[in-house]
C-alpha positions, 0 to 999 in steps of 0.5 A, a space after each residue: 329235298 323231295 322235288 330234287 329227288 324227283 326231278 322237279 328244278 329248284 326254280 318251279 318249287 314253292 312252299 309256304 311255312 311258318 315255324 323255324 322249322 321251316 327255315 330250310 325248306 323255305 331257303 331252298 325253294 324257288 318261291 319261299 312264302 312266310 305266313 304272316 305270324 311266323 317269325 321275323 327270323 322265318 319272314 327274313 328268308 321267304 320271298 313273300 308274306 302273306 296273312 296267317 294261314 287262319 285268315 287265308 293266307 295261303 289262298 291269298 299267297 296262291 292268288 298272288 302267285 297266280 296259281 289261282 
């Protein structure tokens, strides 16, 4: 992953996904976020969900994390 390649701890990562495609990234990071129309197979690993990205998902996940 590229935050371990620059020294960024898995602990302070976040990321947020919403296809199966996402299912490696969204195990390895400290904070995995699942929008809320992914798959249940996606929602199954991630830490949160929040609404789908069209209805403000990731602003809603940010607050939550108090990024914002």
């Amino acid at each position: 992953m590229a935050a371990a390649r620059a020294g960024v701890a898995r602990s302070d990562t976040i990321a947020f996904g919403d296809g199966t495609n996402d299912l490696e990234m969204l195990a390895w990071v400290g904070i995995g976020v699942a929008m809320g129309d992914a798959p249940d197979v996606v929602k199954s690993v991630a830490d949160m969900v929040v609404a789908p990205a069209g209805e403000g998902g990731i602003a809603e996940g940010f607050r939550l994390l108090g990024l914002v």
